[in-house]
N, C-alpha and C positions, 0 to 999 in steps of 0.2 A: 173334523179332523184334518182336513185338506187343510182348510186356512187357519187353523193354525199351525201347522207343519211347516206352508208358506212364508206365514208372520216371522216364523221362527229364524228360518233362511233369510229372510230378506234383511233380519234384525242383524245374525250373524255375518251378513257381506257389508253391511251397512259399517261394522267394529272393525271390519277388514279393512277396508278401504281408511277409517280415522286413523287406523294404527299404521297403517303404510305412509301417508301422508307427511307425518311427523319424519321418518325413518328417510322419506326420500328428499325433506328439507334439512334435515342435521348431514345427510353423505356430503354433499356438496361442500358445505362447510367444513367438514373433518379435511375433507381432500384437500380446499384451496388452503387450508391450516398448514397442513401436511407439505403439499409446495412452497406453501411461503419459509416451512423450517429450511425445509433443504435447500432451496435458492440462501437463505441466511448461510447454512453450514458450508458451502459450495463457494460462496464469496469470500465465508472467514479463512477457507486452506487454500483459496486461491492465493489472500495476501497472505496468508503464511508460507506459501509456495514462492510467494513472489519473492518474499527476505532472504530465503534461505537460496543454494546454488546445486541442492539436489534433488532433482534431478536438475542439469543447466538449463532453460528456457531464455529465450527471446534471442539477444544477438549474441551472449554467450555461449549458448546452442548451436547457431551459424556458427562463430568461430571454432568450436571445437569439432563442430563434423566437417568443414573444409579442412580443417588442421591432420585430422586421422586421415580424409580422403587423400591430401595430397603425399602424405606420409605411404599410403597402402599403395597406392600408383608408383613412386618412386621405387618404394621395396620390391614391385612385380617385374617392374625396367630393369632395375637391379639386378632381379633374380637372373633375367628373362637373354638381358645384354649384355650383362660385365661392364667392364670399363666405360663403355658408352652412357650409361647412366652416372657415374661420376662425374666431379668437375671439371671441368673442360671436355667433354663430350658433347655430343650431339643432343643425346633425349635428353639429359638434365638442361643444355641450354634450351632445348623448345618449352620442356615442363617450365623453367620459370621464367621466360617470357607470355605463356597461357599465363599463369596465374597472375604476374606481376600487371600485364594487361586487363584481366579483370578485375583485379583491386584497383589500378587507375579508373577502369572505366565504375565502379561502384563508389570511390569516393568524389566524383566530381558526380555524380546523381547526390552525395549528402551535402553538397556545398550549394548554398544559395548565397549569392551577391545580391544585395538588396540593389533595383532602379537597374537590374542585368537579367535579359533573360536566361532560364535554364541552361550548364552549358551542355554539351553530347558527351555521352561517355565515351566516343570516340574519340575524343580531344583526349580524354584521360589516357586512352592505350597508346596512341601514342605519344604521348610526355612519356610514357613508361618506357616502352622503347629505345626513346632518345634519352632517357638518363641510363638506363642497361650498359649503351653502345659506347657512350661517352664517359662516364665513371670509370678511370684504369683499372681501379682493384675487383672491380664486376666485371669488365668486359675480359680482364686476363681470366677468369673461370666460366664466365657464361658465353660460348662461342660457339658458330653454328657454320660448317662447312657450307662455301658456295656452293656447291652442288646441290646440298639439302637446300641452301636458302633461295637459291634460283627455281627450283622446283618449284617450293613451298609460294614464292612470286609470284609466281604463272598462276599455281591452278586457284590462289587467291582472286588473281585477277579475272582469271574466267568465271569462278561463280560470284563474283559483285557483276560481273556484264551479262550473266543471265539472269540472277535477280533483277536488275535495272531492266532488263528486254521482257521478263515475264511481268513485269511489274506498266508497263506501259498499256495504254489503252486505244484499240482498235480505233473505233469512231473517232475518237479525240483523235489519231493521227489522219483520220483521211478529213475532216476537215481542216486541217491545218496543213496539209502538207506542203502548201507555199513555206508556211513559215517554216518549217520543219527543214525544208531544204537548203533555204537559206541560212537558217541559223547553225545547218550543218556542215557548208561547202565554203560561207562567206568569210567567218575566222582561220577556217584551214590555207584557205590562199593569203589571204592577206599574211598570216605568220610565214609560208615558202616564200613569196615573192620578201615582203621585210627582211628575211635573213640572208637568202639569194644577192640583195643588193646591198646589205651591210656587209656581207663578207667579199664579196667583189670589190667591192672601192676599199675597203678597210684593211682586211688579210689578203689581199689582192687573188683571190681563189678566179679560177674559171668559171663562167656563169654555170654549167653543169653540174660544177662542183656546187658551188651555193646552193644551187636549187635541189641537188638532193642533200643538202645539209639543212635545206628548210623543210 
């Protein structure tokens, strides 16, 4: 009775096992089926997304949320300032100098001159700048009190000279610091004494005078 009780069992796990086999080689397959539909369905509404403009994506997207952002910014100065966010005010001339400076600086990153390298988007801010200041019809509404702009000067200039000071390299300076010295003290004289002695003989200045005008 044992063995065949056992026979039985052993017959029974033996069906188990063939019937599983099958079932764990068809999952696989169902699934990468399965992935393969959806990667298909997933590409076809992506170009069907891509045709259409709703919702907007790629650089239409960029423009229309810089367009609201700069729009929401204006309207909060607006609120916040009065007058001063209108044309010829202070905040509207800083707002479209920020912007008009990053669209220079992002369109000379899209322009490539072939046999030129890269240019800096710096170059593009300020082109942007110098058509702002020099265009009569922009410069009569975008305009920036010297006080604000002498300010705005300075503390530019101070955080470019502490980026460039944080940005320098310990080691690298103490081995160098022949050269360091030199290339820091040697231009400086030579421009004093050069102007000191063109202004003396030329605009016939006091040597004093020269030397602190160089």
């Amino acid at each position: 009775m044992h063995t065949t009780e056992s026979k039985n069992e052993h017959l029974e796990v033996k069906n188990s096992q063939a019937s599983a086999i099958p079932q764990i080689l068809i999952t696989p397959d169902r699934s990468a089926r399965e992935e393969i539909e959806e990667t298909e369905e997933t590409k076809s509404q992506m170009k069907n997304s891509k045709h259409t403009f709703c919702p907007p994506q790629g650089i239409l997207n960029v423009i229309i949320t810089n367009g609201v952002t700069l729009s929401m910014i204006w309207c909060i100065m607006w609120s916040c300032s009065g007058s001063e966010a209108l044309p010829g005010g202070n905040l509207f001339g800083l707002l479209i100098i920020f912007y008009s400076a990053f669209l220079g600086g992002k369109l000379l990153e899209i322009i490539r001159i072939p046999s030129v390298p890269p240019l800096p988007p710096l170059l593009g801010m300020l082109l942007a700048g110098f058509i702002i200041r020099n265009i009569p019809f922009i410069s009569d509404h975008v305009r920036v009190q010297t006080k604000w702009s002498s300010t705005l000067r300075n503390t530019a200039l101070t955080v470019i000279l502490i980026r460039a000071g944080l940005g320098l390299d310990p080691q690298a300076l103490k081995t160098l610091k022949k050269v360091c010295l030199r290339l820091s003290m040697g231009p400086c004289l030579m421009e004093a004494c050069s102007a000191a002695f063109f202004s003396h003989f030329i605009m016939k200045f006091p040597w004093h005078w020269g030397f602190l005008l160089g």
